[in-house]
C-alpha positions as CSV (number, residue, x, y, z in Angstrom):
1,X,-111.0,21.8,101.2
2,X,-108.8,21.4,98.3
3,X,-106.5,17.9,98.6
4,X,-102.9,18.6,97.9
5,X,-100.5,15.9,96.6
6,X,-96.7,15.3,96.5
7,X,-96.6,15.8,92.6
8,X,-92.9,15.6,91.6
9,X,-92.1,19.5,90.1
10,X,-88.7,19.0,88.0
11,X,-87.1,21.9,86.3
12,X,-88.5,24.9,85.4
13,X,-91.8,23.8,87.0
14,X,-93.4,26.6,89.4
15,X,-96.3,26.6,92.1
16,X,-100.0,28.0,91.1
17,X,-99.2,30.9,93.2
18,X,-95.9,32.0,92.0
19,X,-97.2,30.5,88.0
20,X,-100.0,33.4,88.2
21,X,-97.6,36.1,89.7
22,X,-95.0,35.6,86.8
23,X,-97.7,35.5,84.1
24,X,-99.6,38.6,85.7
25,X,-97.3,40.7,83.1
26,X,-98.2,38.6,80.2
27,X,-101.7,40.2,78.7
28,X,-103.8,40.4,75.6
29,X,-104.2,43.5,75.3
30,X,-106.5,46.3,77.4
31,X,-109.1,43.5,77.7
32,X,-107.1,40.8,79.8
33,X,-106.4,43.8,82.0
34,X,-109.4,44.5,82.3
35,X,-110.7,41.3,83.3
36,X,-107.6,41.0,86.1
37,X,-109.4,43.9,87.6
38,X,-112.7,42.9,87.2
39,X,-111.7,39.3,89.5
40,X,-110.0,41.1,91.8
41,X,-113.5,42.7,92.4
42,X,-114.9,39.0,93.1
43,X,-116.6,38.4,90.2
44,X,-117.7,34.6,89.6
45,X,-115.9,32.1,87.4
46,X,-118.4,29.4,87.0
47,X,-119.7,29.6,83.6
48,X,-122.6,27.5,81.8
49,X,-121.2,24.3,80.1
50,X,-121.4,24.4,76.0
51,X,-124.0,22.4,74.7
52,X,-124.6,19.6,72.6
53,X,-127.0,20.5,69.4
54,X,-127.6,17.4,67.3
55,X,-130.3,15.2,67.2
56,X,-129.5,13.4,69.9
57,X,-129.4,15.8,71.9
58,X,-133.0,17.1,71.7
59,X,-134.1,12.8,71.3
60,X,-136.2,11.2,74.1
61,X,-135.7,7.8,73.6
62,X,-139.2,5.8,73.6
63,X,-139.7,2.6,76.3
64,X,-142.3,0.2,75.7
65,X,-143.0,-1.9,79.3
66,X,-145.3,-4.7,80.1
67,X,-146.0,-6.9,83.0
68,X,-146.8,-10.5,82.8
69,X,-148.8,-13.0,84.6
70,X,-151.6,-15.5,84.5
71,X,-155.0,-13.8,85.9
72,X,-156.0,-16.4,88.2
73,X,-154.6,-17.0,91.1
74,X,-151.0,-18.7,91.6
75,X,-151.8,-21.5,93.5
76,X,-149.1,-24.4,93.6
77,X,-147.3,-23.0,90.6
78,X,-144.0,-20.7,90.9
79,X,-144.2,-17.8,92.1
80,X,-146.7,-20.0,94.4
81,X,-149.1,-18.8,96.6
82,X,-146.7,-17.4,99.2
83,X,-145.7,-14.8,96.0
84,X,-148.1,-11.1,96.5
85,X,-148.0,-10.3,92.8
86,X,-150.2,-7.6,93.2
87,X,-147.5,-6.1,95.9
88,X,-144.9,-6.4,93.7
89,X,-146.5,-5.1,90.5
90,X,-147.1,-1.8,92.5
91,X,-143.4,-1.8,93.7
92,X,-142.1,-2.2,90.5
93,X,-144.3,0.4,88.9
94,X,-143.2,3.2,91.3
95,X,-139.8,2.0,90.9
96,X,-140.0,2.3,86.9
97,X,-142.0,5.7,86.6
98,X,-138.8,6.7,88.5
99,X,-136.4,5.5,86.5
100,X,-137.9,6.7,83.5
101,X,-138.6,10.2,85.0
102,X,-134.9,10.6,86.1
103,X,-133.6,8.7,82.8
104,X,-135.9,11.8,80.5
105,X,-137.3,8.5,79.2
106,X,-140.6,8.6,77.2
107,X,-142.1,5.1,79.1
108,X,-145.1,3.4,78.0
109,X,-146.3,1.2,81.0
110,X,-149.0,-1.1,79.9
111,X,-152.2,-0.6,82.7
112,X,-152.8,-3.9,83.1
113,X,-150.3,-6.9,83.0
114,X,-150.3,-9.0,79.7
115,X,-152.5,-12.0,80.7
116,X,-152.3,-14.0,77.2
117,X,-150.4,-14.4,74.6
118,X,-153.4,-12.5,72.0
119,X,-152.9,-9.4,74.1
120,X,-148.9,-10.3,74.0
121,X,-149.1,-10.4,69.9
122,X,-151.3,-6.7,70.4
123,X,-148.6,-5.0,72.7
124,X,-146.0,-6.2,70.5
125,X,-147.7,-5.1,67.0
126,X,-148.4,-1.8,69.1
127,X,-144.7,-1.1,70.2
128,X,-143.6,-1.5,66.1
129,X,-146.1,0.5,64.7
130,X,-145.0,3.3,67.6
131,X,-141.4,2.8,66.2
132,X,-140.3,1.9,70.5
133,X,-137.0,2.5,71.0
134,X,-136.7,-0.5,73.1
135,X,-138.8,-3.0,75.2
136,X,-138.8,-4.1,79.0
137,X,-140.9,-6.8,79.3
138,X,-141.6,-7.4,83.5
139,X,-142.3,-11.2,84.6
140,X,-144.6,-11.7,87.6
141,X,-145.0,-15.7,86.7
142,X,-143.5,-18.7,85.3
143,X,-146.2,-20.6,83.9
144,X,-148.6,-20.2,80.8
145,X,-147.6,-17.9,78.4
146,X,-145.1,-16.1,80.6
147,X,-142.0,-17.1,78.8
148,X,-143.4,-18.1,75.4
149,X,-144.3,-13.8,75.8
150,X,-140.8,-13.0,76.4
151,X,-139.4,-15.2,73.5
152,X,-141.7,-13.5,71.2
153,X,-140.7,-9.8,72.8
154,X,-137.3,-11.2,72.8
155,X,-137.5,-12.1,68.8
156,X,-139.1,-8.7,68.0
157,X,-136.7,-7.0,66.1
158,X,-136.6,-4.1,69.2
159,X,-134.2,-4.4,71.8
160,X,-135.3,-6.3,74.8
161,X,-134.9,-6.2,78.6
162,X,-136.5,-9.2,80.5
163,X,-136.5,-8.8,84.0
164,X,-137.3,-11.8,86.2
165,X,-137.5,-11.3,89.6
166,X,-136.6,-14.7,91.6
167,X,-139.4,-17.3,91.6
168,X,-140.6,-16.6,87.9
169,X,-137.9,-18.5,86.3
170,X,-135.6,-21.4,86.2
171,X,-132.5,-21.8,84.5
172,X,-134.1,-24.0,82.2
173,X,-136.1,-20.9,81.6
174,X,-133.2,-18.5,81.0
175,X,-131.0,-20.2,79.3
176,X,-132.0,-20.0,75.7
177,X,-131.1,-16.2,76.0
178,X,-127.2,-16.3,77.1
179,X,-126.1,-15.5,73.8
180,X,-129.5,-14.4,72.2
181,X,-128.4,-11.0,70.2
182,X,-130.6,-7.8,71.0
183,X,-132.2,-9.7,74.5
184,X,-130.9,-9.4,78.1
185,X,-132.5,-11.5,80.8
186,X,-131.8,-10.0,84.2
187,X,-132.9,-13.0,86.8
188,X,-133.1,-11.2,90.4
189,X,-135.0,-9.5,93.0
190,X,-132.0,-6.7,92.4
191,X,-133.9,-4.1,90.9
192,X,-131.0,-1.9,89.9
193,X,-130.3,-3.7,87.1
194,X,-133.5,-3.8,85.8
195,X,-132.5,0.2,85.8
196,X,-129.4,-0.4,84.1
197,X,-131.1,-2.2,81.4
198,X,-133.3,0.6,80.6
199,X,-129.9,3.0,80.6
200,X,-128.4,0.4,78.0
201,X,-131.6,0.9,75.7
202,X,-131.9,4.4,76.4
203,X,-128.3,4.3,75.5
204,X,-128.4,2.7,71.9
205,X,-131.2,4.9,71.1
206,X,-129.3,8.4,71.5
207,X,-126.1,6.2,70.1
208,X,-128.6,5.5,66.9
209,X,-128.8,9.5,66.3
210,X,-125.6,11.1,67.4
211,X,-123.6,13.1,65.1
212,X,-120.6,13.9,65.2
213,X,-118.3,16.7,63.9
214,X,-115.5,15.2,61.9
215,X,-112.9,17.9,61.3
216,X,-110.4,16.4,58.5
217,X,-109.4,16.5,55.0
218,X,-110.6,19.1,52.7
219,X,-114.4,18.1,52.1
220,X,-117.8,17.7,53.6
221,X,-119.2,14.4,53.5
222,X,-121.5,12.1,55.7
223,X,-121.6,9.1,56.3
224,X,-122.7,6.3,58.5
225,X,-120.6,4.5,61.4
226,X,-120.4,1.1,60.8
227,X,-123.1,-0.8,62.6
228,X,-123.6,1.8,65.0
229,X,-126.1,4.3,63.5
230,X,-123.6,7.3,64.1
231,X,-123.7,10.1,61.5
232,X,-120.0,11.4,60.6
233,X,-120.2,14.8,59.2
234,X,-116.8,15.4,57.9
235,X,-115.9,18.9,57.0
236,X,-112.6,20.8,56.2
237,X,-109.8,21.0,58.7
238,X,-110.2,25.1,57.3
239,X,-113.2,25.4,58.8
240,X,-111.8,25.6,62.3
241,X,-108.5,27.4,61.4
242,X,-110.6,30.1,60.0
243,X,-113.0,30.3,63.0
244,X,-110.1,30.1,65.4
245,X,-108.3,33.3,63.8
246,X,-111.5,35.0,63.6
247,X,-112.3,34.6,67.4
248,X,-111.3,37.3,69.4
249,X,-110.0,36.8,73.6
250,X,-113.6,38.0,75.0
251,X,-114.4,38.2,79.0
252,X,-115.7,34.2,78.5
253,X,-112.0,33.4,78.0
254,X,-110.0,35.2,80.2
255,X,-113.0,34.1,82.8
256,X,-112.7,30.3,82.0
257,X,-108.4,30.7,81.6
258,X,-108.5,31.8,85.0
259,X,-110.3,29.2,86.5
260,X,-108.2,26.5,85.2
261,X,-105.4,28.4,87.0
262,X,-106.9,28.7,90.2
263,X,-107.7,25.0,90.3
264,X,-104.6,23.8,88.9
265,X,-102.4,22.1,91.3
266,X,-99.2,23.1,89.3
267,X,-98.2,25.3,86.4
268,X,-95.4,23.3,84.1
269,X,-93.6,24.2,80.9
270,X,-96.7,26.3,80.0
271,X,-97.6,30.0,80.4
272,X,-100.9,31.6,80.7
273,X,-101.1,32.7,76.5
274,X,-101.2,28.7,76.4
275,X,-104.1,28.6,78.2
276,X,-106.3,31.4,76.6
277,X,-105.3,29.9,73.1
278,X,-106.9,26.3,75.1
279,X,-110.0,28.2,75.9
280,X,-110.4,29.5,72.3
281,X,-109.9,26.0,70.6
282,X,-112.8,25.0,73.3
283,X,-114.9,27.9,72.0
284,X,-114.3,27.3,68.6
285,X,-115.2,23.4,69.2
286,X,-118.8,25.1,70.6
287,X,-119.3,27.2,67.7
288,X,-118.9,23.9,65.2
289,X,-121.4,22.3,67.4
290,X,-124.0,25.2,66.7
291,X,-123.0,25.2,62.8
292,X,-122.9,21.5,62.4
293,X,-126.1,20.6,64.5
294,X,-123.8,17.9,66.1
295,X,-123.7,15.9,69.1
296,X,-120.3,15.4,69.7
297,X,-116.6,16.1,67.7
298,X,-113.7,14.8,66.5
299,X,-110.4,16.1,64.8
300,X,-107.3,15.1,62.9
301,X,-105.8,17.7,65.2
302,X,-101.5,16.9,64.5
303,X,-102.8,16.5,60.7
304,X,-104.3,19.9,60.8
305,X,-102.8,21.8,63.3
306,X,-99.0,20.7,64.0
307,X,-97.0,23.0,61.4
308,X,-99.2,25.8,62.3
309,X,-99.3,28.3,65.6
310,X,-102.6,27.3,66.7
311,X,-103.6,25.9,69.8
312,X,-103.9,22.1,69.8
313,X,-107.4,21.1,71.2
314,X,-105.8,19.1,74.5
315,X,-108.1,21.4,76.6
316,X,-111.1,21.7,74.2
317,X,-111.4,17.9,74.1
318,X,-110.8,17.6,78.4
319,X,-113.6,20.0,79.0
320,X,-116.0,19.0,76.3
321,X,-115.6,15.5,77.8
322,X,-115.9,16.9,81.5
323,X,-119.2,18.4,80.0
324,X,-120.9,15.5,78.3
325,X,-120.0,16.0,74.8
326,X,-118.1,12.9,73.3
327,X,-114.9,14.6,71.9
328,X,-112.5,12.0,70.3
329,X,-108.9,12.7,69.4
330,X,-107.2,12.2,65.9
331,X,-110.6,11.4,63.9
332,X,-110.7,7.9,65.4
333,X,-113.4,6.6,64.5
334,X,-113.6,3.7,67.2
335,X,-112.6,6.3,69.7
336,X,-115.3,8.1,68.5
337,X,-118.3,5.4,69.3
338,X,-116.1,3.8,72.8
339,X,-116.4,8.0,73.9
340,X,-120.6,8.5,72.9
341,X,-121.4,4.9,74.8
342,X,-119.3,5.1,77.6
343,X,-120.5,9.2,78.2
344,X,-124.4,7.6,77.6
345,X,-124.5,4.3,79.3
346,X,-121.9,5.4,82.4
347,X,-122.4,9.8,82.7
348,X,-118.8,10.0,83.1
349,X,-115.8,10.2,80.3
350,X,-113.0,8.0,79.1
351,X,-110.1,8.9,78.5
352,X,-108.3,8.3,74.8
353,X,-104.9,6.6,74.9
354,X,-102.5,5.0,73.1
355,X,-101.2,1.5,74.9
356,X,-97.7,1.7,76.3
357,X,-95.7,-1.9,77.8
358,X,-94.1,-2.0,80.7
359,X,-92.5,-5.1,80.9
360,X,-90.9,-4.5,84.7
361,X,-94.5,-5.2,86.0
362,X,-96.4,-6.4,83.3
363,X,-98.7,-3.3,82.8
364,X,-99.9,-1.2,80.1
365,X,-99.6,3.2,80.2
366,X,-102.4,4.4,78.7
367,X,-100.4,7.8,77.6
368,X,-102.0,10.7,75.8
369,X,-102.1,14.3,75.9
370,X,-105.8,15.2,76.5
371,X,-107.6,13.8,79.4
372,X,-110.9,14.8,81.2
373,X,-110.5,15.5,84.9
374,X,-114.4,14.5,85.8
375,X,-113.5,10.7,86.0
376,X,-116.2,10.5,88.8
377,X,-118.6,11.7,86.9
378,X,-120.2,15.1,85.1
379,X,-121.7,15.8,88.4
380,X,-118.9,15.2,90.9
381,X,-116.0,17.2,91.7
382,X,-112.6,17.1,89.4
383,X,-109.2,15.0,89.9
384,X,-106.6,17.3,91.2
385,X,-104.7,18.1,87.7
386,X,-101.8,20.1,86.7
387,X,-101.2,22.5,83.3
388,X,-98.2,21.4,81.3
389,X,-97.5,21.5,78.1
390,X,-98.2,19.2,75.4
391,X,-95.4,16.6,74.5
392,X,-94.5,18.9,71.4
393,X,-93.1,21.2,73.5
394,X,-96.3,23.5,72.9
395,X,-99.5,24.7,74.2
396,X,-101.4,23.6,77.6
397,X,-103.0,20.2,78.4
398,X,-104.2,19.4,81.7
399,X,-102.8,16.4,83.5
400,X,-105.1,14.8,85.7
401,X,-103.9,12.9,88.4
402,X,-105.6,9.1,88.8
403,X,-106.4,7.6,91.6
404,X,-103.9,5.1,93.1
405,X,-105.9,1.6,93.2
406,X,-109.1,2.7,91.7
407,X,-110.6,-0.2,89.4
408,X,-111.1,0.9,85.8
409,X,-112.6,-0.5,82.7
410,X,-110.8,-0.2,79.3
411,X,-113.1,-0.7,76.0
412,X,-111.7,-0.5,72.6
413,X,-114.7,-0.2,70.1
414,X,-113.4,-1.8,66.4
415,X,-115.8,-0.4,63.8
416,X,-117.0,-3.3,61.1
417,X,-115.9,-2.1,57.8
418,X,-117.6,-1.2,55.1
419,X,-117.5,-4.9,52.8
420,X,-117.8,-7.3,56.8
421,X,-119.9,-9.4,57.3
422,X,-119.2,-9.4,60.9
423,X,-120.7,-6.6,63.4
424,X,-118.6,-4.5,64.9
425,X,-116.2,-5.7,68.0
426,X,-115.7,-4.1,71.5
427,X,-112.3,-5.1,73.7
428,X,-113.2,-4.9,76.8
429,X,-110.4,-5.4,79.9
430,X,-110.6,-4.2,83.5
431,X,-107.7,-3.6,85.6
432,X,-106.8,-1.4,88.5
433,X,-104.8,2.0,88.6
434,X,-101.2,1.5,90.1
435,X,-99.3,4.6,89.3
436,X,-99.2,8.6,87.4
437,X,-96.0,8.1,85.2
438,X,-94.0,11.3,85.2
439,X,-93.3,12.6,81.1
440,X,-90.8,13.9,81.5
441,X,-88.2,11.7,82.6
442,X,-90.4,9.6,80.5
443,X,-90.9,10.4,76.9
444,X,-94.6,10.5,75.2
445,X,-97.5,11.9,76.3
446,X,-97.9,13.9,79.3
447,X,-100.8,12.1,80.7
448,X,-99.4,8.4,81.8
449,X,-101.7,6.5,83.7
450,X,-100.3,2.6,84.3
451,X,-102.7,0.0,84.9
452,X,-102.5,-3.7,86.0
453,X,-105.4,-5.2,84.1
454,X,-106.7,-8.1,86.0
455,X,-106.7,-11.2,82.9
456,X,-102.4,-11.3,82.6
457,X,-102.6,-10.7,78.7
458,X,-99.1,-10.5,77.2
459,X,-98.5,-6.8,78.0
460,X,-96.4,-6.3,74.4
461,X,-99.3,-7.7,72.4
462,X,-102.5,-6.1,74.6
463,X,-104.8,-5.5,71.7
464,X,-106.2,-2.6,70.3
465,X,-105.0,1.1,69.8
466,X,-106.5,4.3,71.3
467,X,-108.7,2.4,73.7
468,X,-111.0,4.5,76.7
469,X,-109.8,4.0,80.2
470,X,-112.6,5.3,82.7
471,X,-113.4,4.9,86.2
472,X,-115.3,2.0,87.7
473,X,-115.6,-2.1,86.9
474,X,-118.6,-2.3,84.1
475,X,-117.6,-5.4,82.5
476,X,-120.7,-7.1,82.9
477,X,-122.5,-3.7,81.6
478,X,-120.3,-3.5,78.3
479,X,-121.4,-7.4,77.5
480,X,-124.8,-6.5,78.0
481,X,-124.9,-3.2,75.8
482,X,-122.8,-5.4,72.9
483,X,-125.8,-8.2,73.1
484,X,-128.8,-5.7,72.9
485,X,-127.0,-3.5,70.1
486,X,-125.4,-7.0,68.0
487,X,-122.0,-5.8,68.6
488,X,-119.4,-8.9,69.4
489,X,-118.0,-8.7,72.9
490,X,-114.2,-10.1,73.5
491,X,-112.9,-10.0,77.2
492,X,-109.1,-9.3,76.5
């Protein structure tokens, strides 16, 4: 059943039901009418997702694993005797073929444990000259040449994840690793995180071959993002005006306009011509995609688009981001990178914003005008969201509605530049949801989510610009994907 909210109206605002009955009139021609017969017949609305076409897309990341161990027997040594190393090899193994099965992971489990450090030096030698994406190395001892294997693994060059379930290390063991860059050492019998650590490396390999769509300027160009292996392919703001004049209001459109009206919770300051113009910027994204063999997009949208009468992509961007394809707002770089590692390491979107203080309660709006409604996740249901316009006064954006006391995480990725020495930073704050702000009375953006983040920074110096807000506490996660990647993590 469909949850309904007390969303304050305002003037001029109008339920779903009487929204679609005063817009019925408005058409595009013998086609829309058409179409309004055509659902009245019960035909379905659902329609299949665009998709991504860059390299990444098509890239299964490859996973060297290994256990370790001495071959004799434990005896007084940790694990001990008590410790069924042979029981928990087999665990682990079912566990990981899982993992990498449901992660589209191409793994590389070693048959037999690494049992010294010669055949260490050989699976290590092995995993280079097969160019691995990444390494999980799998401890089932403390002693011998356990750890002097994962140092070596950890020194590589390929990004490591040590697991050490409890008994095969001390902390005298782990601690040379707390700030070792391009190693994680994950010390529990918790075997989720041992999963996590293989999303992080399947992560930051897809990362290492996105591309992205740059619409801007007057040129095509590529080039590389920073530290993070991203391609940029810029290419003239012309190309999508042209495509979007040339695309014609086909049955896709009017199909996918009116399911955004049937699921809206309420129609504001917008009219259903908005929405079909939404849906053609969102099929014009698709078809740059195809052309560009890219992974994801950006655009200097008010650059290109604000003295001219085409649709802003507000609802492009929300569905490509409800589908899995990083789309950033304003050719921000950063925003670019925070939207492809947050989408790969977490399946859900962020959500692009620019920092508002509000000194009465010492939070921050993250305000914007182009939000994804999936915040669960690209498999769970949407946030109940209205249509309103954008805070031009034009077009349609949807306005999702947060939850009230969810905890979310805000990253802010800061791209080296090209003459640092320094890697690239990631901001990373956490903070819970405390209210929707309404725009108008408010001015800004449409979409006004306030959070109380949980460190007390100074709320009119909170650093960074254009940060991600998504669902979910993943601190610790964000650390972790900055070590194996040599990014520099700050906790603001």
């Amino acid at each position: 059943m469909k949850r309904k909210r007390n969303i304050p109206t305002g003037s001029g605002s109008l339920n779903r039901r009487d929204f679609i009955k005063k817009t019925s009139m408005v058409t595009a021609g013998t086609l829309l009418m058409g179409n309004m017969n055509m659902y009245a017949a019960g035909t379905k609305t659902g329609l299949a997702p665009l998709a991504a076409h860059g390299p990444a897309s098509v890239y299964k990341p490859r996973i060297k694993a290994a256990f370790v161990r001495r071959k004799e027997e434990y005896g007084m040594w940790w694990p001990g005797a008590i410790y069924d190393g042979e029981a928990a090899r087999k665990k682990y193994t079912k566990a990981l073929k899982e993992a990498g099965k449901e992660l589209n992971l191409d793994l590389d489990l070693k048959d037999t444990p690494v049992y010294s450090i010669e055949e260490a030096n050989a699976w290590l030698n092995k995993a280079k000259k097969d160019s691995a994406d990444g390494l999980l190395l799998l401890l089932l001892d403390r002693q011998q040449h356990s750890w002097p294997t994962a140092q070596k693994t950890s020194e590589s060059g390929i990004p490591t994840v040590i697991f050490s379930p409890l008994g095969t290390s001390f902390t005298t063991n782990t601690t040379h690793y707390v700030n070792k860059t391009g190693c994680v050492v994950y010390s529990t019998n918790d075997f989720g995180q041992c999963i996590n650590g293989l999303k992080m490396l399947k992560a930051g390999a897809l990362m290492k071959r996105t591309r992205c769509a740059v619409i801007k300027g007057n040129e095509r160009r590529e080039v590389k993002l920073a530290d993070t292996g991203i391609t940029l392919q810029y290419i003239p703001g012309s190309t999508y005006i042209d495509l979007y004049n040339k695309m014609d209001i086909n049955d896709e459109t009017i199909r996918m306009t009116e399911d955004y009206l049937r699921k809206a919770e309420k129609t504001r300051h917008t009219n259903r011509k908005d929405v079909i113009n939404g849906i053609k910027a969102y099929l014009v994204a698709g078809k740059i995609l195809e052309e560009e063999q890219a992974d994801a997009i950006s655009m200097d949208c008010l650059g290109i688009l604000a003295n001219k009468k085409i649709s802003l992509p507000c609802i492009a961007w929300s569905r490509m981001n409800d589908n899995g394809i990083p789309a950033a707002c304003e050719a921000d770089t950063g925003a670019i990178a925070s939207q492809v590692m947050v989408q790969y390491l977490f399946d859900r979107p962020g959500f692009q914003q620019d920092p508002v203080a509000d000194t009465s309660d010492d939070t921050i709006i993250g305000a914007h005008c182009s939000c994804p409604t999936r915040l669960n996740g690209f498999d769970k249901p949407s946030e109940p969201f209205e249509l309103v316009h954008h805070h031009g006064n034009r077009d349609a954006v949807p306005r999702t509605i947060w939850k009230k006391d969810q905890r979310v995480t805000s990253m802010d990725f800061l791209p080296a530049g090209d003459k640092d020495q320094k890697p690239s930073q990631m901001l990373i704050s956490t903070g819970t949801v405390v209210e929707n702000m309404d725009a108008p009375p408010s001015g800004g953006c449409v979409v006004s989510v306030k959070v109380k983040f949980d460190r007390g920074h100074e709320v009119l110096s909170f650093p960074g610009f254009h940060q991600l807000f998504f669902y979910g506490d993943y601190k610790d996660q964000l650390e972790d994907f900055c070590k194996l990647n040599g990014f520099e993590a700050k906790v603001v």
